[in-house]
Structures are given as structure tokens and as C-alpha cells.
Backbone as CSV, one residue per row, in Angstrom:
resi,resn,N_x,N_y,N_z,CA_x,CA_y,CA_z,C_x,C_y,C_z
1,UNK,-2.650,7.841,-1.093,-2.921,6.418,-1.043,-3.254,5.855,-2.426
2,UNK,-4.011,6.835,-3.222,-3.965,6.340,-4.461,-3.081,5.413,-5.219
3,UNK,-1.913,6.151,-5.186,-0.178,5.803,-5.520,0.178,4.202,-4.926
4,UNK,-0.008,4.818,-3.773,0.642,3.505,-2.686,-0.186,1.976,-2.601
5,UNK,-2.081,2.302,-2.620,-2.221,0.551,-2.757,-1.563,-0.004,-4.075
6,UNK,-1.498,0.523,-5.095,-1.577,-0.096,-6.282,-0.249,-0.510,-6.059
7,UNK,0.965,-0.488,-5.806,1.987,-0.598,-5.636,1.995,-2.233,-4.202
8,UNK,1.448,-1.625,-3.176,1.381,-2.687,-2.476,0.825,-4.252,-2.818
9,UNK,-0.036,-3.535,-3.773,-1.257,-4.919,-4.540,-0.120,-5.728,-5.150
10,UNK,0.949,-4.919,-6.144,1.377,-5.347,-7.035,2.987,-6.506,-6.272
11,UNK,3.305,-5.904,-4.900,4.285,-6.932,-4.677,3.731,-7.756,-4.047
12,UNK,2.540,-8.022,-3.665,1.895,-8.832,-3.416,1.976,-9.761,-4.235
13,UNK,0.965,-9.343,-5.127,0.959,-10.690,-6.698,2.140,-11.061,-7.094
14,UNK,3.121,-10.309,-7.336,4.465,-10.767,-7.488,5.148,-11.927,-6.524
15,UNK,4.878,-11.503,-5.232,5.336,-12.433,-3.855,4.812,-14.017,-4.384
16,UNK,3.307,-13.486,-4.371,2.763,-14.789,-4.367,2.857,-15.638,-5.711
17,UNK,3.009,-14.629,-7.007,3.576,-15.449,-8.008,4.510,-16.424,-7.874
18,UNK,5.640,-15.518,-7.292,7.231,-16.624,-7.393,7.416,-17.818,-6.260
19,UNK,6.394,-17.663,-5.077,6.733,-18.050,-4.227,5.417,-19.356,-3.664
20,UNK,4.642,-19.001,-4.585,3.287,-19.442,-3.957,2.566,-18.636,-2.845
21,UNK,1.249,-18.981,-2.645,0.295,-18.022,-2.361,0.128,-18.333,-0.842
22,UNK,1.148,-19.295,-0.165,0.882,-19.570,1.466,1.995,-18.598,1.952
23,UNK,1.514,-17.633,3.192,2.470,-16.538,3.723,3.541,-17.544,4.693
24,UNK,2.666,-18.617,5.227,3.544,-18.990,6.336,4.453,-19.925,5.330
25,UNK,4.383,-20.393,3.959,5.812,-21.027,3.263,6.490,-20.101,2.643
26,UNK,6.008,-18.786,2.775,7.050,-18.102,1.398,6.792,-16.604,2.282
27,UNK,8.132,-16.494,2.704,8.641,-15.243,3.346,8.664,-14.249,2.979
28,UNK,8.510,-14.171,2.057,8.723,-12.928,0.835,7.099,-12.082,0.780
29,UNK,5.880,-13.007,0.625,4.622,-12.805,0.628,4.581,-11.864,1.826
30,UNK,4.637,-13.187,3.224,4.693,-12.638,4.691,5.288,-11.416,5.436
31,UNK,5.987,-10.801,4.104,6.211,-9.190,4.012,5.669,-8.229,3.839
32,UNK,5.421,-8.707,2.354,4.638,-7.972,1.433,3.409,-7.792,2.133
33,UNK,2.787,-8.830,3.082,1.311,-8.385,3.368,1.352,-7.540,4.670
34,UNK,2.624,-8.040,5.360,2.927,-6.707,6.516,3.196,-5.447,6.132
35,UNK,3.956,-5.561,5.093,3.782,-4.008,4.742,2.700,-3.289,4.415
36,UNK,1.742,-4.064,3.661,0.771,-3.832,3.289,-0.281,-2.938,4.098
37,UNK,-0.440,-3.714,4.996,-0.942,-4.303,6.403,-0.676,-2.738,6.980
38,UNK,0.364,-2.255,7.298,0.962,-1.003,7.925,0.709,-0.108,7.144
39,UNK,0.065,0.081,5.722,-0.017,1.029,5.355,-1.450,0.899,4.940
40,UNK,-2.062,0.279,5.673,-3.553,0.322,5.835,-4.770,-0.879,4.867
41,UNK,-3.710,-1.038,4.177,-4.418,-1.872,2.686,-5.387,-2.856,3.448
42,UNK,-6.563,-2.984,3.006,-7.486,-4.010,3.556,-7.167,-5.376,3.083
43,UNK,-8.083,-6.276,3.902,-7.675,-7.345,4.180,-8.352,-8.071,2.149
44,UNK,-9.192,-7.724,1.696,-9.991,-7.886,1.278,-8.845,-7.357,-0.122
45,UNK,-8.257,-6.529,-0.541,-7.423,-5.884,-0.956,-6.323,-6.883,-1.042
46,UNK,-6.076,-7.069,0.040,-4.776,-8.243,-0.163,-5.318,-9.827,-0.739
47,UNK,-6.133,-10.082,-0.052,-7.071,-11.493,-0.720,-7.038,-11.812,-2.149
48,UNK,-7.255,-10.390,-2.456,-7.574,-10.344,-4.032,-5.988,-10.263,-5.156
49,UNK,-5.393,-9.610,-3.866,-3.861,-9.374,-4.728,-3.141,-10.805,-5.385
50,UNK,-3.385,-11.532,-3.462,-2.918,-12.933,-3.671,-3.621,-13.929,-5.084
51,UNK,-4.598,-13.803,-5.103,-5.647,-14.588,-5.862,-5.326,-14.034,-7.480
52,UNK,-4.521,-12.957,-7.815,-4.237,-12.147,-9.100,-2.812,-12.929,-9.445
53,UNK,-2.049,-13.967,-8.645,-0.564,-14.406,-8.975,-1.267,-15.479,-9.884
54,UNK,-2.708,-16.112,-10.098,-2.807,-17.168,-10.547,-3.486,-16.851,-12.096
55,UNK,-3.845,-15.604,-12.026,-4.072,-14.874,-13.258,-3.567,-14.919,-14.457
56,UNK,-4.032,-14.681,-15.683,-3.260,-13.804,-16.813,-2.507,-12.120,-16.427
57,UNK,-3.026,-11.629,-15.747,-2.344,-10.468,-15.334,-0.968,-10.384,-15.103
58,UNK,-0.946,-11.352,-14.327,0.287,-11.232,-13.064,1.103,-11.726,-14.208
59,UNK,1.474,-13.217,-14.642,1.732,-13.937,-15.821,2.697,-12.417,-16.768
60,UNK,1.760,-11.941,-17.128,2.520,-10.485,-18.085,3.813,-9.522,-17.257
61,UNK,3.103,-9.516,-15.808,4.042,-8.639,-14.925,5.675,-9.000,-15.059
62,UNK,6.651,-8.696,-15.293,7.882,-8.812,-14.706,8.555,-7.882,-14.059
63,UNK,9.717,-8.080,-13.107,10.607,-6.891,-12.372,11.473,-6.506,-12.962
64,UNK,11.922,-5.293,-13.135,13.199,-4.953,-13.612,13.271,-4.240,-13.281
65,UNK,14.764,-3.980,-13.073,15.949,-3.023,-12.348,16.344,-1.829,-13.422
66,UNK,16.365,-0.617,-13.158,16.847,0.404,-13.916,17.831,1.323,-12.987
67,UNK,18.973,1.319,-13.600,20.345,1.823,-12.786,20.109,4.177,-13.192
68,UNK,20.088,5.135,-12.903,20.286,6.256,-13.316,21.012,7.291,-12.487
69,UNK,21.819,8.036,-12.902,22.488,9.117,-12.813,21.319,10.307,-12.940
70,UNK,21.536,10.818,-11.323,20.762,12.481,-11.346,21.785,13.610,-11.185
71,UNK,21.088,14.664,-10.447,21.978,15.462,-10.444,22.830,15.567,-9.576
72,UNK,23.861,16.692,-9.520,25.286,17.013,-8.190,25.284,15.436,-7.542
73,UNK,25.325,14.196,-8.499,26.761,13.207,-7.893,25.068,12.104,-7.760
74,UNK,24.247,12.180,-7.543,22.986,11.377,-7.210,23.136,10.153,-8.410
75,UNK,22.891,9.521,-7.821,22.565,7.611,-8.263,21.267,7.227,-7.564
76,UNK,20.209,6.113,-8.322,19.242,5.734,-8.247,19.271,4.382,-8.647
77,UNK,19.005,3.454,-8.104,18.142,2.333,-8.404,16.658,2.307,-8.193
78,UNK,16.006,2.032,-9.127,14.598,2.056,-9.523,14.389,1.063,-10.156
79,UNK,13.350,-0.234,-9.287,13.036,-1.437,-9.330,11.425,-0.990,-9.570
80,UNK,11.383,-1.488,-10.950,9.759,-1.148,-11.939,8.946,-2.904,-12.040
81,UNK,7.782,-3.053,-11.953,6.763,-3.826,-11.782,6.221,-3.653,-13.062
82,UNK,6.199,-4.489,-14.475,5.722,-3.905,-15.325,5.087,-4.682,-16.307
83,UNK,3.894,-4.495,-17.026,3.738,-5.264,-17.913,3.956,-4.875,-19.785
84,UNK,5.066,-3.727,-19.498,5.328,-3.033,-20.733,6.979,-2.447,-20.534
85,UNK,7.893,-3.008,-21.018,9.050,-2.697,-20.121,9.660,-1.316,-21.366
86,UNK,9.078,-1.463,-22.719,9.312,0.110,-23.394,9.045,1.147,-22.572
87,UNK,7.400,0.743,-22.482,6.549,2.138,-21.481,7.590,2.702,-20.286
88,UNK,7.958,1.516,-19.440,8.604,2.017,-18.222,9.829,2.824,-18.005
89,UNK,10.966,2.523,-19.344,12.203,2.744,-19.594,12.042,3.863,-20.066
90,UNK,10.662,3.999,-21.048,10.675,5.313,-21.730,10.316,6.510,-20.738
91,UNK,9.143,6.198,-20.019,8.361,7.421,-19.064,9.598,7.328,-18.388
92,UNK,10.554,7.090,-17.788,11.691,7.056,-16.918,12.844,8.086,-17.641
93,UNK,13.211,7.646,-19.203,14.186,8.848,-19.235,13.797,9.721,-19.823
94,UNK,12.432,9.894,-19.876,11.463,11.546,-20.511,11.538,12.289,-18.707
95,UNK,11.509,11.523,-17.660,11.516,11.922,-16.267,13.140,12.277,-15.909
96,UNK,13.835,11.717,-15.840,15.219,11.693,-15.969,15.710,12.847,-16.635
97,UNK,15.556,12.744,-17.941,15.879,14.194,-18.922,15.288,15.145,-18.641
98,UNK,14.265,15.367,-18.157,13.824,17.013,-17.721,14.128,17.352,-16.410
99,UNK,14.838,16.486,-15.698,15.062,17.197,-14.221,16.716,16.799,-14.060
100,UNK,17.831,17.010,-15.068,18.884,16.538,-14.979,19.465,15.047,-15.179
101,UNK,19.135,14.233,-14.924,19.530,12.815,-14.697,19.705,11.946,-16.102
102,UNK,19.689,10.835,-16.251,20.068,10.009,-17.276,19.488,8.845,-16.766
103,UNK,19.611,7.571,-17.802,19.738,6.394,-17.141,20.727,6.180,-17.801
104,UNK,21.689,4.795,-16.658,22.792,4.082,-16.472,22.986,2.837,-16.851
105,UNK,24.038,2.711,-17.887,23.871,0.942,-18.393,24.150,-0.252,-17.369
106,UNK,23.057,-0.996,-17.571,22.944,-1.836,-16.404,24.005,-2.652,-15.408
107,UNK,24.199,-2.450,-14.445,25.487,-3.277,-13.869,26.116,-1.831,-13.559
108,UNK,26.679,-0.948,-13.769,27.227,0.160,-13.788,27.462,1.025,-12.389
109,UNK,26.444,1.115,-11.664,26.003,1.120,-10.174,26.529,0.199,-8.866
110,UNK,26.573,-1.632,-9.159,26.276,-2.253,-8.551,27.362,-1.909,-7.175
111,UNK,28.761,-1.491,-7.563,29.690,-1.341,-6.820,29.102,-0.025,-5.719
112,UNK,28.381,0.319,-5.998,28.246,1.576,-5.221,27.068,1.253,-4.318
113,UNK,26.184,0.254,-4.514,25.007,-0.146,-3.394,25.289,-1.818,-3.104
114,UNK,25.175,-1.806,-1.253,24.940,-3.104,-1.204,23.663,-3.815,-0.876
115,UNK,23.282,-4.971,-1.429,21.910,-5.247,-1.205,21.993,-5.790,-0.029
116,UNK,20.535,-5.751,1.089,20.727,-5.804,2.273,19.235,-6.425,2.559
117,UNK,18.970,-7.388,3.710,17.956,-6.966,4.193,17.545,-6.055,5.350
118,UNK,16.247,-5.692,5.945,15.911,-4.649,6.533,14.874,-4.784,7.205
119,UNK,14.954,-4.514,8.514,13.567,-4.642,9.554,13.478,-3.774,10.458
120,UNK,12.626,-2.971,10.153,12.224,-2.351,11.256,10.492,-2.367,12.445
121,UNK,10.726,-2.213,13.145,9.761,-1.759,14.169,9.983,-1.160,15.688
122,UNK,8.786,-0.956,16.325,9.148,0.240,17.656,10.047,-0.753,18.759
123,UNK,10.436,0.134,19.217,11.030,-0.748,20.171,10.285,-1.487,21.562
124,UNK,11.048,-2.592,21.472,9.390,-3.530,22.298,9.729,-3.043,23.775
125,UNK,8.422,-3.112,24.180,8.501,-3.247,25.403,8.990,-4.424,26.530
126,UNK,9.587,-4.040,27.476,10.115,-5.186,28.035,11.208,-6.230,27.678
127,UNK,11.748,-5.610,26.923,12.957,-6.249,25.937,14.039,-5.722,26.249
128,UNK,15.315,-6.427,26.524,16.448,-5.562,26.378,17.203,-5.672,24.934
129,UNK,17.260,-4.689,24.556,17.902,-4.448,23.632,19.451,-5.417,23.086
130,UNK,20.074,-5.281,23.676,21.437,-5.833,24.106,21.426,-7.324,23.603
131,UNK,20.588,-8.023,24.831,20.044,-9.042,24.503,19.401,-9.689,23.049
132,UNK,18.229,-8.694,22.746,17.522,-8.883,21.452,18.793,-9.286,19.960
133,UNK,19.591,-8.081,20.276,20.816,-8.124,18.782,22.039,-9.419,19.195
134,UNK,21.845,-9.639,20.331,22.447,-11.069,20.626,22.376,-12.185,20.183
135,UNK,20.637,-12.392,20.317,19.906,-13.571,19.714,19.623,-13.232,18.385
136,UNK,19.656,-12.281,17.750,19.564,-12.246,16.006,21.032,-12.464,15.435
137,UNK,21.616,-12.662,15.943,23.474,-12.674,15.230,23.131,-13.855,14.247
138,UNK,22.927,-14.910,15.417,22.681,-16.503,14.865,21.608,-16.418,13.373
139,UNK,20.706,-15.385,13.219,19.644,-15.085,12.105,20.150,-14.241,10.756
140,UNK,21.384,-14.066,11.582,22.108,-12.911,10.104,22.197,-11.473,10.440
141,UNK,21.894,-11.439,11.978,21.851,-9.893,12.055,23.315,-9.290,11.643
142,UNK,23.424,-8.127,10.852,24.906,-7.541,11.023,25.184,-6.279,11.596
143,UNK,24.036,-5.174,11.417,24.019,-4.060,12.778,22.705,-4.043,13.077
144,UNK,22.252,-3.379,13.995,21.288,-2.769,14.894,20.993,-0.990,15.278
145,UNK,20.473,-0.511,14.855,20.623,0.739,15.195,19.434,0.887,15.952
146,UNK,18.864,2.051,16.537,17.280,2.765,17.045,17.613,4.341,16.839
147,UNK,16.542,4.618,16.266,16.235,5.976,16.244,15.060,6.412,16.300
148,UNK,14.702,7.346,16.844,13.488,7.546,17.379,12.440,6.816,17.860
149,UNK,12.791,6.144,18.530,11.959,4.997,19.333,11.609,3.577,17.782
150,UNK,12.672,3.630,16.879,12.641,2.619,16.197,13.809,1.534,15.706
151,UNK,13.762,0.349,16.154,14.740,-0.095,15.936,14.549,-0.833,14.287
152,UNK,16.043,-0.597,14.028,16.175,-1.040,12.547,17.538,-2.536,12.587
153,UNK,17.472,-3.124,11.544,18.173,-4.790,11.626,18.726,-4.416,10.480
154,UNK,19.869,-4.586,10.223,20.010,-4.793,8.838,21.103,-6.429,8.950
155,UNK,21.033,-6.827,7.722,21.801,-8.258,7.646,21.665,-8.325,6.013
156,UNK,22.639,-9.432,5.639,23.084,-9.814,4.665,21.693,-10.173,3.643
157,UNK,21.543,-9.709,2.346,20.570,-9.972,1.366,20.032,-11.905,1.745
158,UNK,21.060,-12.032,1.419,20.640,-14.126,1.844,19.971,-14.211,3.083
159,UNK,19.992,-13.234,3.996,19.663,-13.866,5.367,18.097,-13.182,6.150
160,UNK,17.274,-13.003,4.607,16.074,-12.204,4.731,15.192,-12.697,5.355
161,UNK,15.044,-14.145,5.444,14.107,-14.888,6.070,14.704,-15.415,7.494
162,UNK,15.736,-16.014,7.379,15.741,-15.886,8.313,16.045,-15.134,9.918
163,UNK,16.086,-14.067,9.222,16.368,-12.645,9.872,14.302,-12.551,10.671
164,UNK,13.604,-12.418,9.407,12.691,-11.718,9.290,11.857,-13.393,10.745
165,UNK,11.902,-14.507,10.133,11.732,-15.015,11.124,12.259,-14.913,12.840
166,UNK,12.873,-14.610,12.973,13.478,-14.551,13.986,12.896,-13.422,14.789
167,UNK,12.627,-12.465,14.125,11.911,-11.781,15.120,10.463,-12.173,14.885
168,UNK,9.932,-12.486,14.292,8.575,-13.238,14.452,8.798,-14.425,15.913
169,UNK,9.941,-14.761,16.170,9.885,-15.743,16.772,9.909,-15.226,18.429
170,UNK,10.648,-14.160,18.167,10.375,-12.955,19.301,8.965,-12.197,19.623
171,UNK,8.083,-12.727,19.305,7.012,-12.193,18.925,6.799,-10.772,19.107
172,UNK,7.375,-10.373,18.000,7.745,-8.984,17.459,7.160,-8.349,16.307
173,UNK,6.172,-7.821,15.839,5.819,-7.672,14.585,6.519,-6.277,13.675
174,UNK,7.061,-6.594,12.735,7.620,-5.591,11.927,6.569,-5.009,11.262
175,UNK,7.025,-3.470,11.611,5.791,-2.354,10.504,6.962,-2.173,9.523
176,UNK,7.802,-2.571,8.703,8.277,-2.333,7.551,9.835,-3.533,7.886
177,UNK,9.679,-4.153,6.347,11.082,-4.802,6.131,10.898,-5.432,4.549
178,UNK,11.890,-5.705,3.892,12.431,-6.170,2.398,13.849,-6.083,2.409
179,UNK,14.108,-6.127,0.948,15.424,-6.328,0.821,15.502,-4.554,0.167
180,UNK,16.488,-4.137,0.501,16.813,-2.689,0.061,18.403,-2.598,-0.399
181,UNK,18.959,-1.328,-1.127,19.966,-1.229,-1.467,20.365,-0.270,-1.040
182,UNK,21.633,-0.178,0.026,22.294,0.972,0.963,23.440,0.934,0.242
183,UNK,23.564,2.491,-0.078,24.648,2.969,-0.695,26.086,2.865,-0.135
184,UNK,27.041,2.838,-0.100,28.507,1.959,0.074,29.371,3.658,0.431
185,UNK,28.780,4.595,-0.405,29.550,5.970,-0.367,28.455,6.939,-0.377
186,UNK,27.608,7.252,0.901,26.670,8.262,0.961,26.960,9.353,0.691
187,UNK,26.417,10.207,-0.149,26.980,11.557,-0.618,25.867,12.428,0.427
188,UNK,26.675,13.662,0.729,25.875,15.201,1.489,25.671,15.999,0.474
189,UNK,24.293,16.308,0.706,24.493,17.510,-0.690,23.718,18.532,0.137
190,UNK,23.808,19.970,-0.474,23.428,21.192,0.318,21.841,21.312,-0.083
191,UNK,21.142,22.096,0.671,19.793,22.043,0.449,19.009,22.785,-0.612
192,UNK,19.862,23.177,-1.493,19.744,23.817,-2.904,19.655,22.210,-3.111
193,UNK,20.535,21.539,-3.483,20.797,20.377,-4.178,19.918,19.753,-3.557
194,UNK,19.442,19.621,-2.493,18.395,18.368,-2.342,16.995,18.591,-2.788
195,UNK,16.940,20.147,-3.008,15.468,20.217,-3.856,15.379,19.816,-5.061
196,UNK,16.577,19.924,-5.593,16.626,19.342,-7.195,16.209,17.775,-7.261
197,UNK,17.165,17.273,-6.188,17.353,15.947,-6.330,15.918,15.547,-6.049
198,UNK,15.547,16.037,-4.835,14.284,15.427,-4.296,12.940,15.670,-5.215
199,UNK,13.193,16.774,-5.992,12.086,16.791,-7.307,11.658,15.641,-8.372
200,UNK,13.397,15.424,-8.762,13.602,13.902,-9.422,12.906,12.760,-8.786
201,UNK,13.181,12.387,-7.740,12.987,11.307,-6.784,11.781,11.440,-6.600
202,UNK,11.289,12.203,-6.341,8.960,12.748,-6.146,8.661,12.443,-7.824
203,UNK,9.135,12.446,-8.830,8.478,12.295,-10.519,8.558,10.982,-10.672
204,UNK,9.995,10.026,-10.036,10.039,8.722,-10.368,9.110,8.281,-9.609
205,UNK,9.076,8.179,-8.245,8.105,7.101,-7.852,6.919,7.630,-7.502
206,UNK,6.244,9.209,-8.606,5.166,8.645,-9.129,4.496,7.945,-9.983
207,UNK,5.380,7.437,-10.837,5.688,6.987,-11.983,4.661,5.571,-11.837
208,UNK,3.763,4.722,-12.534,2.369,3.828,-11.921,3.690,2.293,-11.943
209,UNK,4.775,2.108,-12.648,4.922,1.183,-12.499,6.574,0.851,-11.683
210,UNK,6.667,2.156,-11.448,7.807,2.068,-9.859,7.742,1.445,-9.044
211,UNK,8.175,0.551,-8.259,7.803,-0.543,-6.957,8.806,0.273,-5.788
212,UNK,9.993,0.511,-6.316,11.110,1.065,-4.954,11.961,1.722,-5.990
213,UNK,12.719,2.792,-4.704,13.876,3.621,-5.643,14.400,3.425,-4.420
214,UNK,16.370,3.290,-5.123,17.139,3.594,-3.742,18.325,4.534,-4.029
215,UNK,18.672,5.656,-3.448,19.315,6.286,-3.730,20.889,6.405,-2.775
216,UNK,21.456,6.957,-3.226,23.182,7.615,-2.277,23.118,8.645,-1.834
217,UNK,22.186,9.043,-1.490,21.960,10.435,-0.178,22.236,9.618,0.997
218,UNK,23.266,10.722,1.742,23.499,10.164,3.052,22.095,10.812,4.053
């Protein structure tokens, strides 16, 4: 948890930077604090996150995208929160270079992930299913899956809010949703190769100013 509030704090302040600090006008926040929210962060915790967009802090923060090549065929997007964008680029290919990988000149990737949004939660009770992905079409839904008693939404990057509303309107609460990047050509790799890979992937996002990594593992 160490790892994880500081990270949650931080798309918080970000949310509420770009968007303003009301959840019910800016969809993006009204995420960020559900996610939050699901991974335990106190209320008191988030209060303070919000109240940090009006700061000098936040002010310094910017996002940036870093594209990298790992090992046996692996691609990464790694979206950094930072108020030092040397620091981040650098601790990234000192991480990168000792476990195989590189980083990738920017844009280089894009063909290979599509940006998406993403919602998940359990599957409700008393709901038919069928029905439910019926009434989200009109919201942007584009598939529906469930697995293990969880259903997942995915829809078009533009159609995040009102995706994400829509099941609010279902009064449905999501334990996880944002915008994510699903790979276009999922690669299989053997379980030799996924320890490598997955070594890489455990160094980056411990990394303090990592926000998300998305990779092409199928």
C-alpha cells in the first residue's frame, strides 16, 4: 500500500487539476476517487488530494507518456506523473537496460495499442445481463465480457463518461474503470519468458513516479 496511495493521491490531484475539484462535474475525478475508494484510500486522504490541485505542488506535476521495448517481442506504455521529467526518463532506462528492454521514440507504439475506456464491477444482482449491454450501446458500449463473476465494458476512448455515467445511472457502482491501452496484437510468451518480462514490469511500476503501464501480453 505504500506504493499504491501515493499513486492514487496523485491522479487525484491531477483529475482535479484539469478538471476542477467537483466529482459530480468532472468525470475523470469521479473515477479517480472510486478507484481510490476500492483500494481503501481514506476519505480524509482523498480530501486532501483534491485540495493539492490548487497548490504549488500539483502546478509542477505533469503526465507523460513513455513508449519501451522489453524482452521476447514485449511493448510497454508507461504513463509517469512527474515533477522532474529527466528523473523519470532516466530511472526508466537505467530499469529498462538492466532487465533487457529499451525505451521507444515516441509515437512508435501507437499502432499497436488502442486507447479504450474500461469498467468493471461484480455482476449485479437482479440484472439481466443481455439487457444491461443493450442499454449501454446508446453510452458507447462496444463489448461486454464477465469473468469470474466480473463484468468488464469496454468502449471507445471518447465515450468515457458517458459510458461511466450510464452505469451510475444503473445504479451500479464500479470497483475499477479509466481509460487504458489494449494491445491490437497480443503476444503468448512461454513461462520462462514471462518471468523475465514480469520482472521488468514489477521494477517499472515500482518506480515513485509511474501512474499505469500497459503492456501486449495476451
Amino acid at each position: 500500500m505504500s506504493k499504491i496511495f501515493p499513486k492514487l493521491s496523485r491522479s487525484i490531484t491531477l483529475a482535479a487539476k484539469a478538471g476542477g475539484p467537483d466529482p459530480d462535474s468532472n468525470a475523470t475525478l469521479r473515477v479517480a476517487i472510486q478507484n481510490a475508494k476500492a483500494q481503501n484510500l481514506s476519505k480524509e486522504n482523498i480530501e486532501n488530494a483534491i485540495k493539492r490541485a490548487d497548490g504549488n505542488d500539483a502546478s509542477n506535476i505533469t503526465e507523460v507518456i513513455y513508449e519501451a521495448k522489453g524482452p521476447h517481442g514485449s511493448l510497454f506504455f508507461i504513463e509517469c506523473a512527474t515533477d522532474n521529467t529527466n528523473r523519470s526518463v532516466g530511472n526508466l532506462k537505467v530499469i529498462l537496460g538492466k532487465n533487457g528492454g529499451e525505451i521507444a521514440p515516441s509515437g512508435s507504439l501507437n499502432f499497436m495499442f488502442d486507447r479504450k475506456s474500461v469498467v468493471e464491477f461484480p455482476v449485479p444482482e437482479g440484472k439481466d445481463l443481455e439487457e444491461l449491454e443493450f442499454e449501454l450501446i446508446d453510452a458507447g458500449l462496444e463489448e461486454m465480457s464477465v469473468d469470474d463473476g466480473v463484468v468488464t465494458l469496454i468502449g471507445d476512448y471518447t465515450s468515457f463518461a458517458s459510458l461511466t455515467s450510464g452505469v451510475e445511472a444503473m445504479g451500479i457502482e464500479a470497483t475499477k474503470s479509466g481509460l487504458q491501452r489494449l494491445p491490437t496484437q497480443p503476444i503468448d510468451l512461454t513461462e520462462e519468458q514471462m518471468v523475465d518480462v514480469e520482472n521488468l514490469l514489477d521494477k517499472i511500476e515500482d518506480d515513485d513516479d509511474v501512474q499505469s503501464v500497459y503492456t501486449n501480453l495476451g
